[in-house]
PAZA-593355 format. One record per residue (C-alpha): x, y, z; chain; residue number from 0; residue in one letter. Coordinates in steps of 0.001 Angstrom, whole numbers, plus 500000, padded with zeros to 6 digits. Last residue first. Example, Ala and Ser with C-alpha at 12.3 -4.5 7.8 and 13.67 -1.06 7.14 Angstrom:
     px     py     pz unit pos code
 513670 498940 507140    A   1    S
 512300 495500 507800    A   0    A
This chain:
     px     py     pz unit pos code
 451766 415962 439320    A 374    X
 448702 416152 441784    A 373    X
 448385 412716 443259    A 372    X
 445260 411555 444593    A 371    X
 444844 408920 447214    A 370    X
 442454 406342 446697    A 369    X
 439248 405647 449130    A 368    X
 440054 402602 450916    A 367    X
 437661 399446 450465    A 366    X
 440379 397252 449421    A 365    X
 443732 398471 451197    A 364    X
 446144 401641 449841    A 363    X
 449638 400334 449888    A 362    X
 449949 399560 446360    A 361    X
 448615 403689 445508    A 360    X
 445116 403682 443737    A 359    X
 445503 406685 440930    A 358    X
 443860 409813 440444    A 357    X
 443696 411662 437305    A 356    X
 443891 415162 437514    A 355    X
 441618 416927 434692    A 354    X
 442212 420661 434426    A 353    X
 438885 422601 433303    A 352    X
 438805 425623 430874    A 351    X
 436734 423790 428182    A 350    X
 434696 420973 429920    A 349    X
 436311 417930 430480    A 348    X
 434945 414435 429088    A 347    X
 434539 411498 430764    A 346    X
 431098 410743 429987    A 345    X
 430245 412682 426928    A 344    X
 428712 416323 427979    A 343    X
 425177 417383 428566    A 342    X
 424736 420985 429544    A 341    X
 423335 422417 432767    A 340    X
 423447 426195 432565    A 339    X
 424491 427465 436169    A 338    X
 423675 431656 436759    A 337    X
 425487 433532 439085    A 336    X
 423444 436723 440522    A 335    X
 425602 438953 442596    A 334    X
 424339 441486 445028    A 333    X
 426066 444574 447025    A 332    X
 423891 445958 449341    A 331    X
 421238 448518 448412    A 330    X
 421083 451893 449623    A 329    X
 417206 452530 449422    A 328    X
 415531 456136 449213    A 327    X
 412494 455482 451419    A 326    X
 411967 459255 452212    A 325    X
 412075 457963 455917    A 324    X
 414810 455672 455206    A 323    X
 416729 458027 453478    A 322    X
 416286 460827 456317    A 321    X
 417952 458272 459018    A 320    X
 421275 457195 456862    A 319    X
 421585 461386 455818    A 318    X
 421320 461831 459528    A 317    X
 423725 458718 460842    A 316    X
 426619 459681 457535    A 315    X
 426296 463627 457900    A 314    X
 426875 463356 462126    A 313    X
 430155 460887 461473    A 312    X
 431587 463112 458597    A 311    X
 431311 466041 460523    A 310    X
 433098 464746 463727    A 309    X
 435412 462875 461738    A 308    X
 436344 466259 459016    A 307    X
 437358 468518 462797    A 306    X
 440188 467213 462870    A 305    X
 441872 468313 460081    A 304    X
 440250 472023 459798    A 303    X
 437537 474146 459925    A 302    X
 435233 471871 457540    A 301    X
 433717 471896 453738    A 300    X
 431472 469119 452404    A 299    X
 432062 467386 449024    A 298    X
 428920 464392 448748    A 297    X
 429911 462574 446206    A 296    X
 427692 459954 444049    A 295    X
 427644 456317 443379    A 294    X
 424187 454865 441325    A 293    X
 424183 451175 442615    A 292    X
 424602 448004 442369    A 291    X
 426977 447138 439941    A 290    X
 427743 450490 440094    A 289    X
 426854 453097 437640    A 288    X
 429290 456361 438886    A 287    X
 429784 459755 438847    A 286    X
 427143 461349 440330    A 285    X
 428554 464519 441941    A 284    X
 426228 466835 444996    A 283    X
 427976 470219 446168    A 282    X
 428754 471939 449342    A 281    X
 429422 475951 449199    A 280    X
 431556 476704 451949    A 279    X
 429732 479439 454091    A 278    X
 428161 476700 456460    A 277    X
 431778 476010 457415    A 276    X
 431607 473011 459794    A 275    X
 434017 472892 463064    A 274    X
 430944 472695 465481    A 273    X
 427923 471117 464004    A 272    X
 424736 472459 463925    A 271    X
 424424 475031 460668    A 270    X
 426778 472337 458121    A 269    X
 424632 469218 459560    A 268    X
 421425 470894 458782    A 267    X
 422086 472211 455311    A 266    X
 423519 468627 454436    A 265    X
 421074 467348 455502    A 264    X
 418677 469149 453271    A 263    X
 421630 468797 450214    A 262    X
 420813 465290 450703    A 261    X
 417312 465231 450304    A 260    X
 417485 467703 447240    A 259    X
 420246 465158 445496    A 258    X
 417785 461952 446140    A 257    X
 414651 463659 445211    A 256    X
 416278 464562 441566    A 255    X
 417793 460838 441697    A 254    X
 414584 459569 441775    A 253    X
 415465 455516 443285    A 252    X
 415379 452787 441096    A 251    X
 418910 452640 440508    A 250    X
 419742 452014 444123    A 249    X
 421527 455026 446159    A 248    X
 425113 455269 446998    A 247    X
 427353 457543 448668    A 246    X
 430877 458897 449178    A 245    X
 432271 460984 451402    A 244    X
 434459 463792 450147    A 243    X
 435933 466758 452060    A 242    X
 437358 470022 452240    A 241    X
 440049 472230 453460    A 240    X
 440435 474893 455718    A 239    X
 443480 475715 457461    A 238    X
 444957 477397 454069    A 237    X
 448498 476730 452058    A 236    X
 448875 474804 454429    A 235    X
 447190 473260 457063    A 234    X
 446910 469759 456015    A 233    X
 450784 469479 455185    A 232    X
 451275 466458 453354    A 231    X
 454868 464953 453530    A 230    X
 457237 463213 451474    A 229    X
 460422 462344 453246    A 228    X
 463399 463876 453520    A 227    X
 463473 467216 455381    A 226    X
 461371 464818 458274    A 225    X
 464271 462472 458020    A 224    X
 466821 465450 458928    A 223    X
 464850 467073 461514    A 222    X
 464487 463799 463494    A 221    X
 461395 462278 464106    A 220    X
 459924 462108 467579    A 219    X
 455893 460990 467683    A 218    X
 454045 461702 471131    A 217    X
 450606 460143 471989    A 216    X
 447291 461655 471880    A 215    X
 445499 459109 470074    A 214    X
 445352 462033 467400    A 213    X
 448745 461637 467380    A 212    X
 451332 464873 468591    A 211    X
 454313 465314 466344    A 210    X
 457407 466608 467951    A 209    X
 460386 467546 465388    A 208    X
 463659 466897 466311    A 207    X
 467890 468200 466688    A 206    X
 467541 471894 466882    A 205    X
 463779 471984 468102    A 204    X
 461084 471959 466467    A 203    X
 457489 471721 468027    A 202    X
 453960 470525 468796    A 201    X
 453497 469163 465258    A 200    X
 450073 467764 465148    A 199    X
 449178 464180 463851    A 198    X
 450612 461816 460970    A 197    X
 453424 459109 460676    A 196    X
 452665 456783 457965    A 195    X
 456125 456421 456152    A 194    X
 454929 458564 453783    A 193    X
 454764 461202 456221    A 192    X
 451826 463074 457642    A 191    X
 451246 466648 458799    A 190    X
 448476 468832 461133    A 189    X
 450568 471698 461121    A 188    X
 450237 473336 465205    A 187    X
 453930 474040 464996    A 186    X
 455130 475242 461278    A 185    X
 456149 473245 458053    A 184    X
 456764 474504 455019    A 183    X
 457359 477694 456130    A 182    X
 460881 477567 454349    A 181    X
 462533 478931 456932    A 180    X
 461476 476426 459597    A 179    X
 462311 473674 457351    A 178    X
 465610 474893 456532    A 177    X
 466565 475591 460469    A 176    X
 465415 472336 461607    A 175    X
 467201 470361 458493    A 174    X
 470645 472643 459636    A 173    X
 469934 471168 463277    A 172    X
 469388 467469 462130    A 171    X
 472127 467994 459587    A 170    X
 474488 469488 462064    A 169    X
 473355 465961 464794    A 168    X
 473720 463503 462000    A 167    X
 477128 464833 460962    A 166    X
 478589 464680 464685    A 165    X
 481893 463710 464423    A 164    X
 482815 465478 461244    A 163    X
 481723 468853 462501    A 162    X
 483871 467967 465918    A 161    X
 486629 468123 463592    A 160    X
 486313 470754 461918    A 159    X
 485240 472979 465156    A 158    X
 488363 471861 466474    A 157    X
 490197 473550 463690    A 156    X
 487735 477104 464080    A 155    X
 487909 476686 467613    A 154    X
 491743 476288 467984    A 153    X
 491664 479369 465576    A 152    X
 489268 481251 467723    A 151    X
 491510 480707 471209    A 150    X
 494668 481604 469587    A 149    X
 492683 485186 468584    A 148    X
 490977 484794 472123    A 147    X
 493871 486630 474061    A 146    X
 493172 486267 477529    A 145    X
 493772 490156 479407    A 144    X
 490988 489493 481301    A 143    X
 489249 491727 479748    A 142    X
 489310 489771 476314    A 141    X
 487915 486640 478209    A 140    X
 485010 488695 479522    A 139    X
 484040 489830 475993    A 138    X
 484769 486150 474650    A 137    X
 481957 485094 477249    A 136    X
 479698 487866 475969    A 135    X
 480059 486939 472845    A 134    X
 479418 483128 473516    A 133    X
 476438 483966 475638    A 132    X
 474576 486314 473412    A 131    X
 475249 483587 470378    A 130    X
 474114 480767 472760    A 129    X
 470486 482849 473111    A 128    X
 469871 483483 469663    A 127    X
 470387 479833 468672    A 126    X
 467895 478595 472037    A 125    X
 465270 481381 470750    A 124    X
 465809 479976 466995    A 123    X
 465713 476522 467730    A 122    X
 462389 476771 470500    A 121    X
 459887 476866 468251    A 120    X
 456620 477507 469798    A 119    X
 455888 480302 467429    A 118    X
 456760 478943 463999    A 117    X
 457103 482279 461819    A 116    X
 454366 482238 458654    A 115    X
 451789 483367 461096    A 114    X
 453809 486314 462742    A 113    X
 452946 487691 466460    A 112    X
 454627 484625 468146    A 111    X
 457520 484349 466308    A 110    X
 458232 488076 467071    A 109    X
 457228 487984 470524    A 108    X
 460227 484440 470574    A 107    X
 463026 486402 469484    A 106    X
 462058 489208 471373    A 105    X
 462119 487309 474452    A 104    X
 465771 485404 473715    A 103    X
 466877 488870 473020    A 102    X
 465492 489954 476808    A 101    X
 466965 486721 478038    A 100    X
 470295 486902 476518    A  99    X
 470810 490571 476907    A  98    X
 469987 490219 480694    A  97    X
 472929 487157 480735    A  96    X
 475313 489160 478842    A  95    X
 474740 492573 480849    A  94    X
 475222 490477 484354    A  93    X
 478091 488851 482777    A  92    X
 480136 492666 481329    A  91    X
 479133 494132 484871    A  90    X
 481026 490967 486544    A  89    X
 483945 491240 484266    A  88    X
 483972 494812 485117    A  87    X
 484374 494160 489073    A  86    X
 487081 491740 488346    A  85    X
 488738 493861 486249    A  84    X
 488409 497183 488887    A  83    X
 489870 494761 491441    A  82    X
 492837 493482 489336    A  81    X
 493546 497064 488706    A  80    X
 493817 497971 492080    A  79    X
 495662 495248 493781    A  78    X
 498522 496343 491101    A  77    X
 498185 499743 491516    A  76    X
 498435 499530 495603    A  75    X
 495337 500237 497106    A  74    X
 494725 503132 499815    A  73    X
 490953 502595 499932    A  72    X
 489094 505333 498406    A  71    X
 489025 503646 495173    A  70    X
 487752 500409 496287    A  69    X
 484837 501881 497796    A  68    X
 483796 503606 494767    A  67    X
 484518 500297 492679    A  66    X
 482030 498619 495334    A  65    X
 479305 501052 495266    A  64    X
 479479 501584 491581    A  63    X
 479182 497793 491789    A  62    X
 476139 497877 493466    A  61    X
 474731 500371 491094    A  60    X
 475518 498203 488070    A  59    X
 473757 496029 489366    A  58    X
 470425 497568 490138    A  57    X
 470794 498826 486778    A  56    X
 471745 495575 484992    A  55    X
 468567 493505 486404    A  54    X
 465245 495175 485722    A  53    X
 467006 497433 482913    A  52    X
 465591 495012 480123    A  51    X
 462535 494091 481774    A  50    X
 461505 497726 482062    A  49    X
 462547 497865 478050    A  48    X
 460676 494730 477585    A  47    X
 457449 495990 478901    A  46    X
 457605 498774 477572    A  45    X
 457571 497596 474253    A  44    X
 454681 495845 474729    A  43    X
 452718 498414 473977    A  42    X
 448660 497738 475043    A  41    X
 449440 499059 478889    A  40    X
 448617 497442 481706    A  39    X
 452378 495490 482146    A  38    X
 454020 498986 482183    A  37    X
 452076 499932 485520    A  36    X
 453254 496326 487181    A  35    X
 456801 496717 485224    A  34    X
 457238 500623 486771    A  33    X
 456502 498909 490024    A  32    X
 459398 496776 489672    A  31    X
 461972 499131 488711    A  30    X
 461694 500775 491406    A  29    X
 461348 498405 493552    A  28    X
 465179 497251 492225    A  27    X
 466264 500742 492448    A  26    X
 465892 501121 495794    A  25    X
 467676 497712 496390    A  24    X
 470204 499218 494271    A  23    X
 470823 502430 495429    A  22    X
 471066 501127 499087    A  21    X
 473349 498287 498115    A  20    X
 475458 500970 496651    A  19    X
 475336 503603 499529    A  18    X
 476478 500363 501779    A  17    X
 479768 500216 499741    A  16    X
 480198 503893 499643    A  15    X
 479758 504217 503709    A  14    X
 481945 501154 504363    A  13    X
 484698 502754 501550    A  12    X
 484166 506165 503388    A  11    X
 484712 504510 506858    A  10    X
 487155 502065 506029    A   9    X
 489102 504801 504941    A   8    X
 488288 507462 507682    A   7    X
 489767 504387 510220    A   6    X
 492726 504776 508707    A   5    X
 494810 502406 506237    A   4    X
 498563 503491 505874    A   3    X
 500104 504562 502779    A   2    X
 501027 503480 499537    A   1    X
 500000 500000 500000    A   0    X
């Protein structure tokens, strides 16, 4: 030390380091009930502004505090300057971590508030936030004193190598990233593979893709197969879509009373059932003379996926019920196979027939019926 430590010097340091808890607890309820009042208001960029400061100014007035007290103490240069690095390498973390999170946030409010932009997708909010972190780290590495030029080239030729290691996992998170930006798929799709997978993607993440089954159970397939295979997506281009069931009605019904039955029910189902668009105009095709029937297609529109079983189940028991109180009929399938007896020579075989003759084997005993031998 330069000079002796007095009691006035761990006084002012005491006084300077308690002033700077002081400020920021003060500071910190502050700040808080500016985010209760900022929280009622429609901009949300308030919100993250107050969130924002919520942590680094309270901090950075504690170690005000502490670098003022520092100062006043009679500190050699040396003791000095490695306090006032260690202090700023704490600033520099408490302002990398808040950046993270509030970056993180507006990652994630800008995915939320745009359609084409998966919301729930946690890649680009758990990207943004490694990027914060790694520059911030290099930051506090650099005021240290730790050259990271060295450091980035080890990276760079390590980085090589690890890239080689893990192939599946890059092209898992490069697939995630390419899908995403593509919009070809988002979370909430309703999608389903050629390899049969189908249901609800509940996310993508930088290594998988979450698909949720209508029997509510959880499908993982990694980015990379999902970038691979074919896929319908029932959501896109539009969440509405439409849908054929098919019907038959004999060929002695009045196919004019058939089609204004029908569209009745239709009608009926469209107005009471939830997920129906009674905008979407429905429409009637005959198409087909069955061997039993006249076939026709009934093309109904609904909300979305889902929603297609529920319609389709309440059309097929009313439409069933009003045919059989018009008495329209839906016949079964019938065959009639007619025999024409026709006298042939004794022996012979009819045209199309294979003869196979039989033949009494030496072990076979008198009375036994002979075994037949197909050659």
């Amino acid at each position: 030390m330069t000079r002796a430590l007095t009691l006035d010097d761990l006084t002012l340091a005491g006084i300077a380091l308690i002033s700077g808890l002081l400020a920021g607890f003060l500071l910190r309820l502050l700040l808080r009930w500016l985010g209760k009042h900022a929280s009622r208001t429609r901009w949300s960029g308030d919100d993250m502004i107050v969130d924002a400061v919520r942590t680094v100014i309270p901090w950075s007035a504690i170690i005000a505090g502490a670098a003022s007290a520092a100062a006043v103490l009679p500190l050699t240069g040396s003791v000095q300057h490695h306090v006032n690095q260690s202090l700023q390498v704490l600033l520099i973390f408490v302002v990398t971590v808040t950046a993270a999170r509030v970056i993180a946030g507006l990652v994630r409010a800008v995915t939320n508030s745009r359609s084409g932009v998966a919301g729930s997708a946690t890649i680009f909010v758990n990207i943004t936030r490694i990027l914060v972190l790694a520059i911030g780290f290099l930051v506090m590495l650099q005021t240290l004193g730790i050259s990271i030029a060295p450091m980035l080239t080890a990276l760079g030729v390590g980085g090589l190598a690890v890239a080689l290691a893990l192939q599946d996992t890059l092209a898992n998170l490069f697939a995630g990233i390419h899908i995403l930006a593509s919009k070809t798929v988002q979370p909430g799709d309703y999608i389903k593979l050629s390899s049969g997978e189908e249901g609800y993607v509940e996310d993508i993440n930088w290594r998988q893709t979450t698909v949720r089954a209508l029997s509510n159970n959880l499908v993982v397939i990694p980015n990379g197969q999902l970038a691979k295979t074919n896929m319908t997506n029932f959501m896109r281009p539009e969440q509405e879509l439409t849908i054929l069931v098919q019907v038959g009605v004999g060929y002695d019904s009045d196919l004019e009373h058939v089609e204004e039955v029908t569209m009745e029910v239709i009608a009926e189902v469209m107005n009471d059932i939830t997920g129906a668009l009674p905008e979407h105009e429905p429409a009637i095709r005959f198409h087909t003379f069955g061997d039993s029937r006249i076939g026709f297609t009934v093309i109904l529109g609904v909300g979305e996926f889902s929603d297609q079983f529920r319609i389709k189940h309440e059309f097929i028991k009313r439409l069933h019920k009003r045919y059989r109180q018009e008495g329209i009929r839906i016949p079964a399938p019938t065959r009639t196979v007619a025999l024409q007896q026709g006298s042939l020579p004794h022996g012979a075989v009819p045209q199309g027939a294979v003869a196979i003759p039989q033949q009494r084997t030496p072990e076979a005993e008198p009375g036994e019926v002979p075994a037949t031998r197909l050659d």
